[in-house]
Backbone as a chain_set.jsonl record, in Angstrom:
{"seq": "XXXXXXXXXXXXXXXXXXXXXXXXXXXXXXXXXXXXXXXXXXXXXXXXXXXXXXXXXXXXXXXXXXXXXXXXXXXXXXXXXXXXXXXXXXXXXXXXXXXXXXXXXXXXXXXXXXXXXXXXXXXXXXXXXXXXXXXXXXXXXXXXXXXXXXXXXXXXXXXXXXXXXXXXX", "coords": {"N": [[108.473, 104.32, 70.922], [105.62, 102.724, 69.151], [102.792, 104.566, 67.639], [99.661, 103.998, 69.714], [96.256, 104.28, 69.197], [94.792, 103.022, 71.728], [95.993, 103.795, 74.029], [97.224, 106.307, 73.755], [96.237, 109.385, 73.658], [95.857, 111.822, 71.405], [94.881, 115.001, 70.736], [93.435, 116.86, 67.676], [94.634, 119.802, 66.411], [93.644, 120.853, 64.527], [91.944, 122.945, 62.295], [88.713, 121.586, 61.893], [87.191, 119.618, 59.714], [88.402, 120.981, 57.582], [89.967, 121.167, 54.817], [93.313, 121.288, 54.611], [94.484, 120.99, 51.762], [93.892, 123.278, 50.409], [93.907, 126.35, 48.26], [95.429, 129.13, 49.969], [96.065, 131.562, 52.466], [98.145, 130.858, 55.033], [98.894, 131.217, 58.504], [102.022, 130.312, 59.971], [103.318, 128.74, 63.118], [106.321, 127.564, 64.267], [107.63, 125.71, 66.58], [110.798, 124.527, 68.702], [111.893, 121.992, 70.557], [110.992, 121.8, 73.793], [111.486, 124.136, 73.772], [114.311, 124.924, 73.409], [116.711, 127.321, 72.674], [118.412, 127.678, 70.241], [118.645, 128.851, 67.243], [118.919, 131.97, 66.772], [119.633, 134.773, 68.67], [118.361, 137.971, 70.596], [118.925, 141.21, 70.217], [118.311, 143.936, 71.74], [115.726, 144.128, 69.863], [116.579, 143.372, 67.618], [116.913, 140.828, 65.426], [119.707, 138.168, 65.845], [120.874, 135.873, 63.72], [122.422, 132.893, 64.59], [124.976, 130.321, 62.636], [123.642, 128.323, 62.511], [120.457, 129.324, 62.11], [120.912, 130.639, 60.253], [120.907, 128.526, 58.224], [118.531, 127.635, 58.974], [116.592, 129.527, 58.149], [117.476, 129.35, 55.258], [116.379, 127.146, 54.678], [113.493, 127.103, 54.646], [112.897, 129.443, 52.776], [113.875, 127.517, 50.102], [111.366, 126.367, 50.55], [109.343, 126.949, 47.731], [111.054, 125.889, 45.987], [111.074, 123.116, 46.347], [108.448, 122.795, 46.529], [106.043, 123.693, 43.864], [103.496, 125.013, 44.648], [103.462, 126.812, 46.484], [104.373, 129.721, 47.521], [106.088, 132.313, 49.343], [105.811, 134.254, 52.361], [105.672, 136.889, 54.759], [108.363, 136.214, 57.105], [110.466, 135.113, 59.768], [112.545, 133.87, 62.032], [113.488, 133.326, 65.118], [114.774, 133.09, 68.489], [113.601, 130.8, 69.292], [111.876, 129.174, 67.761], [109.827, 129.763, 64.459], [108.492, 132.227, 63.317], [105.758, 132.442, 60.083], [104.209, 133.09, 56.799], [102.869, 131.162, 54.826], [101.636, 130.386, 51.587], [99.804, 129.035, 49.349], [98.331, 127.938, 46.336], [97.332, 127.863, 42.879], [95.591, 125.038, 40.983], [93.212, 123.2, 42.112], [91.455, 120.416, 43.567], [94.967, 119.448, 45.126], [97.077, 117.826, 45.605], [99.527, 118.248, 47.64], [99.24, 119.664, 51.043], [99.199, 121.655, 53.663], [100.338, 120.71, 55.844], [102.648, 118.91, 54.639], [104.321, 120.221, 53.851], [105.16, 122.174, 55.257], [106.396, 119.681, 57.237], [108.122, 118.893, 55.693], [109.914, 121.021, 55.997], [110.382, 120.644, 58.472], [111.666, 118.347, 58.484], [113.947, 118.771, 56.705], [115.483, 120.392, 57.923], [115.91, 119.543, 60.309], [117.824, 117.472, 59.59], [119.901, 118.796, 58.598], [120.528, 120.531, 60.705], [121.671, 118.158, 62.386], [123.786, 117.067, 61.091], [124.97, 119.391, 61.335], [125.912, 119.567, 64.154], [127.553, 117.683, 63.959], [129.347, 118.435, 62.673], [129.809, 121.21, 62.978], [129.834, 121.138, 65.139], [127.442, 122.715, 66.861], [124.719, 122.928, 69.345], [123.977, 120.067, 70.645], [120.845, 118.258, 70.794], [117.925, 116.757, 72.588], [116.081, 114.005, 71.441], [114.579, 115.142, 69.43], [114.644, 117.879, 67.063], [112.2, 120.41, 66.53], [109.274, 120.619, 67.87], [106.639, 118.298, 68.107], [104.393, 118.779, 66.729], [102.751, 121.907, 65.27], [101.697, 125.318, 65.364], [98.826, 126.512, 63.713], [97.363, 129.133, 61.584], [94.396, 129.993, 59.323], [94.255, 132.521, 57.089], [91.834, 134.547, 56.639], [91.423, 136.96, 55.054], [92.197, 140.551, 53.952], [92.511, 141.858, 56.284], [92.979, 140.553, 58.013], [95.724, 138.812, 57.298], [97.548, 141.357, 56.959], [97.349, 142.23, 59.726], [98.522, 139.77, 60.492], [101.635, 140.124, 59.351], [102.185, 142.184, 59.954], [102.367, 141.583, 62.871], [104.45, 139.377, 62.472], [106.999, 140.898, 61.841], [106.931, 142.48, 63.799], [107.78, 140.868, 65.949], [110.72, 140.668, 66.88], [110.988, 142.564, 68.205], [109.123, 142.379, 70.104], [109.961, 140.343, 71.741], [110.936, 139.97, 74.31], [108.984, 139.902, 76.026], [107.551, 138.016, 74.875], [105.725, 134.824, 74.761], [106.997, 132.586, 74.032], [109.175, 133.31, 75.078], [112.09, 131.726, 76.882], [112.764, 132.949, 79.347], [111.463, 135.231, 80.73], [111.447, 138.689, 81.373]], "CA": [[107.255, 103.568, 71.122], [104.733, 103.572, 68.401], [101.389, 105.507, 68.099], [98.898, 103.013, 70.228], [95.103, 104.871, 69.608], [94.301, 102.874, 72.916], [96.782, 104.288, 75.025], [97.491, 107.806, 73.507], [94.688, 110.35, 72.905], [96.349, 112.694, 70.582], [93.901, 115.633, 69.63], [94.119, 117.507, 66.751], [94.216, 121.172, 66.951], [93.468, 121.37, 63.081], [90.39, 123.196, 61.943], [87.481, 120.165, 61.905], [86.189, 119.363, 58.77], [89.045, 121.782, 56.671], [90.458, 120.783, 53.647], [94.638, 121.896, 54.609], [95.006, 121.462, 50.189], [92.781, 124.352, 49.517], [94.143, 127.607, 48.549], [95.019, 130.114, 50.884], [97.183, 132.285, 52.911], [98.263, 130.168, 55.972], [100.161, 131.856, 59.408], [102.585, 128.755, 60.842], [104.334, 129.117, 64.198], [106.949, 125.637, 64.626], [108.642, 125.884, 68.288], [111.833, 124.065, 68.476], [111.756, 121.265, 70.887], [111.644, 122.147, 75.191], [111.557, 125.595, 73.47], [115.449, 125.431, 73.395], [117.231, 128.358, 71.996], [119.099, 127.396, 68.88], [118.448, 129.554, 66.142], [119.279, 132.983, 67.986], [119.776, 135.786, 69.709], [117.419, 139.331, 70.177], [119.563, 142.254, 70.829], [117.551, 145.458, 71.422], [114.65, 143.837, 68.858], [116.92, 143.048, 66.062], [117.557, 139.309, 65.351], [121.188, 138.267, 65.024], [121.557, 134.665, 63.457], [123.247, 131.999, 64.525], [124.801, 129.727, 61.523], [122.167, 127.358, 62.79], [119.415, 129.928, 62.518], [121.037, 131.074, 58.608], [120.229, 127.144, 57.581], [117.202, 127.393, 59.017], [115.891, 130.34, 57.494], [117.772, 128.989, 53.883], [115.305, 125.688, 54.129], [112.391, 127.784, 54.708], [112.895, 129.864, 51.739], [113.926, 127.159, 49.397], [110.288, 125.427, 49.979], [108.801, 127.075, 46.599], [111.637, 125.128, 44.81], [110.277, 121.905, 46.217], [106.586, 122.967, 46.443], [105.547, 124.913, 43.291], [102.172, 125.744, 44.641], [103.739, 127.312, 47.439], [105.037, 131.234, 47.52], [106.118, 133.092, 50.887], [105.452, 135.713, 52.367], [106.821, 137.314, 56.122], [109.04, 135.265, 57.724], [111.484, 135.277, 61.216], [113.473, 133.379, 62.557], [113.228, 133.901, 66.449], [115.763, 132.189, 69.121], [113.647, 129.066, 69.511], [110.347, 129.029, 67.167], [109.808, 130.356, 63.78], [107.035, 132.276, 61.918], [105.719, 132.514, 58.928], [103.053, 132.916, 56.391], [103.019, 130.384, 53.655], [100.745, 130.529, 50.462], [99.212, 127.431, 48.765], [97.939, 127.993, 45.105], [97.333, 126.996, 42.057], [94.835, 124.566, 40.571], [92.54, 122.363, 43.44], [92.369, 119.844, 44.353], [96.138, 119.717, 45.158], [97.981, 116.831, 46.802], [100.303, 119.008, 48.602], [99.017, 119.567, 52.012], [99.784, 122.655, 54.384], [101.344, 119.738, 56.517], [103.465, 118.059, 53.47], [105.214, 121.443, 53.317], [105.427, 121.865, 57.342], [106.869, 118.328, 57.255], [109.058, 118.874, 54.962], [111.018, 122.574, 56.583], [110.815, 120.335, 60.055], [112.738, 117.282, 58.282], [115.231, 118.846, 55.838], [116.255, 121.492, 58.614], [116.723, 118.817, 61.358], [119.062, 116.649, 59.142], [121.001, 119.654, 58.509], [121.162, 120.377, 62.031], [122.232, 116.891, 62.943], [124.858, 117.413, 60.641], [125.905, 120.982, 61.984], [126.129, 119.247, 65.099], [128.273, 116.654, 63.858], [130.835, 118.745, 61.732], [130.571, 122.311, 63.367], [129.962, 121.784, 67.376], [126.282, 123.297, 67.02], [124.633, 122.665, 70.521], [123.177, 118.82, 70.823], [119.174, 118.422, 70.924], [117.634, 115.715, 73.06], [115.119, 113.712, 71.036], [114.188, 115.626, 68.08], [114.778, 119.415, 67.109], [111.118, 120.565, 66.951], [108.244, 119.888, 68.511], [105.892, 117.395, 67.365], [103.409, 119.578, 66.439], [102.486, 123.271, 64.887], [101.096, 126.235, 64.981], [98.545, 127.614, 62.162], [96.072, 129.933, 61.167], [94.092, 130.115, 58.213], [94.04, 133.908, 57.111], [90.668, 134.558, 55.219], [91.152, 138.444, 54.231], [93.353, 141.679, 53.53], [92.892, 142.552, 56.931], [94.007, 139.689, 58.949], [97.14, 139.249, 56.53], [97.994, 142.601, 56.987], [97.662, 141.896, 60.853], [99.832, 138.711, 60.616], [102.299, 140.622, 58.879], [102.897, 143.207, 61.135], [102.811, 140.763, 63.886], [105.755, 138.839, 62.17], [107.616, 142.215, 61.316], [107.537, 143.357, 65.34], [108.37, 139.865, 66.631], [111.691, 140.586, 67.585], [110.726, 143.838, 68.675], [108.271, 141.842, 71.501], [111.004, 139.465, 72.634], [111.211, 140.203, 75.753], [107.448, 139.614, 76.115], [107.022, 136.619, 74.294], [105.731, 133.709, 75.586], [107.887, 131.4, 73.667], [110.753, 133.268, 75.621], [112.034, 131.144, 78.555], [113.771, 134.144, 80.079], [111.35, 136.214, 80.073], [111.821, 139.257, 82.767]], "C": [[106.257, 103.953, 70.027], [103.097, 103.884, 69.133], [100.366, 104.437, 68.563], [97.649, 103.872, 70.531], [94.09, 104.326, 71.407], [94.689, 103.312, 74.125], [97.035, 105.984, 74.719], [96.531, 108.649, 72.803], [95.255, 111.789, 72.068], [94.835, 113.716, 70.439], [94.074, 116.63, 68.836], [94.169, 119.209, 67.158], [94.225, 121.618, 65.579], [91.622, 121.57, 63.109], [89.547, 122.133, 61.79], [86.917, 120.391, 60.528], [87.148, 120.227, 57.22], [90.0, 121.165, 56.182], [92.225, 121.814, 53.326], [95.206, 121.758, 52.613], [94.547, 122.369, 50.063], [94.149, 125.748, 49.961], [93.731, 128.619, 49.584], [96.511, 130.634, 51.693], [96.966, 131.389, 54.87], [99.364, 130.464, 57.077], [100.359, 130.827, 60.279], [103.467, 129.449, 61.638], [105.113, 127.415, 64.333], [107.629, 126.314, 65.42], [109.462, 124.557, 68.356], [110.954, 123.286, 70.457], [112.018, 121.422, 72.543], [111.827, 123.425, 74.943], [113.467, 125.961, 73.587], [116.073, 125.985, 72.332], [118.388, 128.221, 70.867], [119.696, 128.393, 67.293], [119.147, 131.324, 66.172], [119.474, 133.603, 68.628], [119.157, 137.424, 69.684], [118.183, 139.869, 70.579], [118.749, 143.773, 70.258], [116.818, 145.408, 69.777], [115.543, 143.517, 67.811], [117.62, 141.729, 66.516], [118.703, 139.056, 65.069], [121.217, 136.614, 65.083], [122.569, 134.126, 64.393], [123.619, 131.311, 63.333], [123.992, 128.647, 61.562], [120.499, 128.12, 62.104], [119.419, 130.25, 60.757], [120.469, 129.888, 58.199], [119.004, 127.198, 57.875], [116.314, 128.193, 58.18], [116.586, 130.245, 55.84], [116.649, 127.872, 53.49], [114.152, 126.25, 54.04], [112.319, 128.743, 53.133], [113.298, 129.063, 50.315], [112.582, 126.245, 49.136], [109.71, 125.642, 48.628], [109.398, 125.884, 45.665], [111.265, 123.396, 44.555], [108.945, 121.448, 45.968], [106.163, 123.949, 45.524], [104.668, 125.372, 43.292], [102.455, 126.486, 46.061], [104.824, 128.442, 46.801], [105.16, 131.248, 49.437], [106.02, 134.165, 50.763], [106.387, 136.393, 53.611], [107.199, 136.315, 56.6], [110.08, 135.607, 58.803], [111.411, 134.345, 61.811], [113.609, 133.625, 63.979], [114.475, 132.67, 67.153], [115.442, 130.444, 69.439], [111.841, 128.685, 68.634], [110.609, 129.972, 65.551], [108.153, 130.826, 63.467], [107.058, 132.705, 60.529], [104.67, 132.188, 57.862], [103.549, 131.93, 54.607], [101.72, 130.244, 52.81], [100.41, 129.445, 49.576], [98.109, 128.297, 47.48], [98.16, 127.378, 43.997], [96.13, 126.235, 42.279], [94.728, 123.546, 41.864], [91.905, 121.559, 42.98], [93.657, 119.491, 43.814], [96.163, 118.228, 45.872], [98.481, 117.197, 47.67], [99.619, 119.852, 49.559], [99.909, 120.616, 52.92], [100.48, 121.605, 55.635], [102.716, 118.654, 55.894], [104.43, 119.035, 53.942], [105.989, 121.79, 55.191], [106.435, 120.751, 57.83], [108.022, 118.085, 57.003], [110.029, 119.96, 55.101], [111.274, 121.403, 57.497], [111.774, 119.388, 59.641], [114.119, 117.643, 57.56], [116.133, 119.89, 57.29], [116.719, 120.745, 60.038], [117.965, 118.308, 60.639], [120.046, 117.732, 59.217], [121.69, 120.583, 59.592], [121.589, 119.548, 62.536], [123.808, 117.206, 62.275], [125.696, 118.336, 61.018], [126.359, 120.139, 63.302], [127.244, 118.277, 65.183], [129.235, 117.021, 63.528], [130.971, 120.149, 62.046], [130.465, 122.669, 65.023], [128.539, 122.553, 67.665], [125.351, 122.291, 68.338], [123.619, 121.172, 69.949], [121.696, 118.752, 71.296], [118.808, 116.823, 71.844], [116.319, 115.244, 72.189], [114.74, 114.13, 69.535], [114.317, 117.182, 68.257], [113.895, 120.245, 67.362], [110.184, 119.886, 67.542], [107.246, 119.121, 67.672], [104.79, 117.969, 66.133], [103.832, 120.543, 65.675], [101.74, 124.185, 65.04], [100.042, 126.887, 63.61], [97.349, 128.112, 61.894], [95.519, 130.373, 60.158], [93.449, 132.039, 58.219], [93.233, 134.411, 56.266], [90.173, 136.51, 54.647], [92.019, 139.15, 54.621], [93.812, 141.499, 55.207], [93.837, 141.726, 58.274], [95.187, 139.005, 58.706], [97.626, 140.161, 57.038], [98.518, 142.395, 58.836], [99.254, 141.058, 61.273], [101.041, 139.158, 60.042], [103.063, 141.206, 59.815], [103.319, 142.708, 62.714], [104.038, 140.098, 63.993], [106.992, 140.24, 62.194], [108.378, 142.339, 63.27], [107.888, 142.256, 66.23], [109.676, 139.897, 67.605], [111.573, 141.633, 68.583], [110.319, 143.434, 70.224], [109.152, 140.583, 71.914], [110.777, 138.858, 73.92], [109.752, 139.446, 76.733], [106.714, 138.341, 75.971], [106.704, 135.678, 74.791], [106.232, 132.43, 74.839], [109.592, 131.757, 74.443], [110.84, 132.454, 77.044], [112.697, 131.874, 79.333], [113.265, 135.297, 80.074], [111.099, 136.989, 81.853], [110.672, 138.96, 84.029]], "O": [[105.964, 105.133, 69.834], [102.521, 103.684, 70.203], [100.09, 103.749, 67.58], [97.543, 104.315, 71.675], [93.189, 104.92, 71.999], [93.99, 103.281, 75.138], [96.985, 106.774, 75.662], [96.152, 108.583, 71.633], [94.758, 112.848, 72.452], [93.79, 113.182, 70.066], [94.921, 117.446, 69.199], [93.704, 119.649, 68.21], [94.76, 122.699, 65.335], [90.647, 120.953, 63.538], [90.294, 121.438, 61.101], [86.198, 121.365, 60.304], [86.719, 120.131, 56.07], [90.866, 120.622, 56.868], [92.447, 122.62, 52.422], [96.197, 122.381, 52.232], [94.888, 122.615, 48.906], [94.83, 126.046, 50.942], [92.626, 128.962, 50.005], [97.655, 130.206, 51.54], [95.983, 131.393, 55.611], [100.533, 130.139, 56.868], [99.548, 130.376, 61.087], [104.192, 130.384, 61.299], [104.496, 126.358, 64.464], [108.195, 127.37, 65.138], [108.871, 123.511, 68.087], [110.062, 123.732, 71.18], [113.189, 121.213, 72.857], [112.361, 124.054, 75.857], [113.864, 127.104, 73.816], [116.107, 125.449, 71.224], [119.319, 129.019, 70.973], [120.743, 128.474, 66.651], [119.973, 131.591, 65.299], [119.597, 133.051, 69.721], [119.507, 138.11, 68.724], [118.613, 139.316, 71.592], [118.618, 144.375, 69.192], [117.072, 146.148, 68.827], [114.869, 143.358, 66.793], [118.434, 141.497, 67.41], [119.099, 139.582, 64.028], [121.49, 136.021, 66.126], [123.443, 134.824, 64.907], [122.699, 131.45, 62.526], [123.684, 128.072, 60.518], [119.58, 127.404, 61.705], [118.416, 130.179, 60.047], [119.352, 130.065, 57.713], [118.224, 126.791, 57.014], [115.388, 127.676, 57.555], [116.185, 131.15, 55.109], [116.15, 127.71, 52.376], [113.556, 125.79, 53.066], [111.363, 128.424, 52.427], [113.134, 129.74, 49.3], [112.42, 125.568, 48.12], [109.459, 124.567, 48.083], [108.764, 125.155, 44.901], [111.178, 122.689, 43.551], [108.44, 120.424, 45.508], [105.87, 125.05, 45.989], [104.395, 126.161, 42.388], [101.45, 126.709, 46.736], [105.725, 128.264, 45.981], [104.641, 130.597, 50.344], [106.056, 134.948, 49.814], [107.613, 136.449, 53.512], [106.432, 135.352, 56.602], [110.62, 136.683, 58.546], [110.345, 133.863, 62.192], [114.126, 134.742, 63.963], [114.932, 131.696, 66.555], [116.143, 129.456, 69.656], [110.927, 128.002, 69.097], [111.523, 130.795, 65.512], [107.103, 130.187, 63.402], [108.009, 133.185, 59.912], [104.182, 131.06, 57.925], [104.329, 132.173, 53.687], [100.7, 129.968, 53.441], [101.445, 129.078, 49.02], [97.263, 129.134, 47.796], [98.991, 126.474, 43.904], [95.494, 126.398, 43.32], [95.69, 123.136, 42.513], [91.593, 121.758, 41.806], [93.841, 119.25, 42.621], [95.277, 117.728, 46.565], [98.152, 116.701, 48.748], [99.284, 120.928, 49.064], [101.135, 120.506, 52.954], [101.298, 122.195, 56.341], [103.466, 117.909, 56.526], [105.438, 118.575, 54.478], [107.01, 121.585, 55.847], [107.209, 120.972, 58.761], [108.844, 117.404, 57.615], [111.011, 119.909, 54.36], [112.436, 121.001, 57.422], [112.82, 119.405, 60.29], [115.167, 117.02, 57.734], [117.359, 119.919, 57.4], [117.627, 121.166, 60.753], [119.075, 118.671, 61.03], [121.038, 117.554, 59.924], [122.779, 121.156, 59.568], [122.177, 119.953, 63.539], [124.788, 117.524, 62.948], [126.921, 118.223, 61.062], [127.589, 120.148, 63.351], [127.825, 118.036, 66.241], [130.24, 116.365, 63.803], [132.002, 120.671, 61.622], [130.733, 123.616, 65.763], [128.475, 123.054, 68.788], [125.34, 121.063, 68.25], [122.76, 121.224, 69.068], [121.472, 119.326, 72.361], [119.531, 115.85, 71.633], [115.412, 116.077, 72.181], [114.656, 113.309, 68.622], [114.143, 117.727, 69.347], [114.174, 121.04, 68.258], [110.235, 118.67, 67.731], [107.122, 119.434, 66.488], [104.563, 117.573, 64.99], [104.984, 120.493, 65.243], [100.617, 123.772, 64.748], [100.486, 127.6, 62.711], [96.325, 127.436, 62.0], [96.085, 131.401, 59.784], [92.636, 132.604, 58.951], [93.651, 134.766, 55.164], [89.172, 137.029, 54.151], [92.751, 138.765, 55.533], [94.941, 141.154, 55.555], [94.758, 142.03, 59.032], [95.797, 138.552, 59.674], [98.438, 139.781, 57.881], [99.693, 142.403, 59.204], [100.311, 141.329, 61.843], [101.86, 138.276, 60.302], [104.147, 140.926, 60.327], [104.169, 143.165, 63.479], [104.706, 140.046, 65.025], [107.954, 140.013, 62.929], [109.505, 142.309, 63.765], [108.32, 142.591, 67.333], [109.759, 139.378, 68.718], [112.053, 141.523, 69.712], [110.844, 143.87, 71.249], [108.52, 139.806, 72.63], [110.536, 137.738, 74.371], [109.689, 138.74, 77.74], [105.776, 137.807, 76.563], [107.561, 135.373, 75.621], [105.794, 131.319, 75.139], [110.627, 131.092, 74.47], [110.046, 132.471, 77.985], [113.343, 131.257, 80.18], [113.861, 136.307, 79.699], [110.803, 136.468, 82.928], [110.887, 139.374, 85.168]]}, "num_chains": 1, "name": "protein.A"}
């Protein structure tokens, strides 16, 4: 069904009035779709891939090659969500959009899950792989970097805890 502004009140949950081209250090959470577990598995805090979860975290690291004003930084891979801090630089105004780049992990990494699904038996998604949406937080100094860092780092660590887990004790 398409987007009908009279019927569907979408609201944004992007900063008001902020300019997503502008340089800067940017912490994105994308949660996989019904939060189902795909990607995969915490054992006693350490992440162990699925070959679903290796593609995913290969598309994520090849964005620089598509986006050259984009670097990374921490990144994980979790059983049904990823994070990750992505870096936007270079000369402003930019075209490329902290949602171009967002857009562009959520589309190349579905196809290539459609495909897994098609040619290695990787579990079937209803609808779409992620969720519509994202997660993100604009990180305006050392110290809340440094934060988001260590937050990504102990991710697996807090598993258990998480409130993206659906199993959680």
């Amino acid at each position: 069904m398409p987007f009908d502004p009279n019927k569907h009140k979408r609201r944004s949950i992007r900063l008001k009035g902020y300019d997503y081209r502008s340089s800067g250090v940017y912490f994105v959470t994308i949660v996989t779709q019904g939060r189902a577990l795909l990607w995969a598995d915490v054992c006693e805090g350490e992440v162990i891939l699925s070959p679903a979860g290796e593609m995913v975290e290969q598309v994520w690291t090849q964005l620089p090659e598509r986006f050259p004003r984009v670097s990374l930084d921490a990144f994980v891979v979790m059983p049904n969500h990823v994070h990750g801090l992505l870096v936007l630089g270079g000369i402003e105004p930019s075209s490329t959009a902290l949602s171009d780049v967002v857009g562009a992990f959520k589309s190349q990494s579905t196809v290539n899950y459609t495909r897994g699904v098609r040619e290695q038996g990787w579990s079937a998604f209803e609808k779409r792989v992620w969720q519509s949406n994202y997660f993100e937080r604009i990180l305006r100094n050392e110290e809340q970097l440094a934060r988001a860092q260590g937050y990504i780092e102990q991710n697996p660590e807090n598993w258990l805890w998480d409130h993206e887990n659906p199993i959680q004790p």
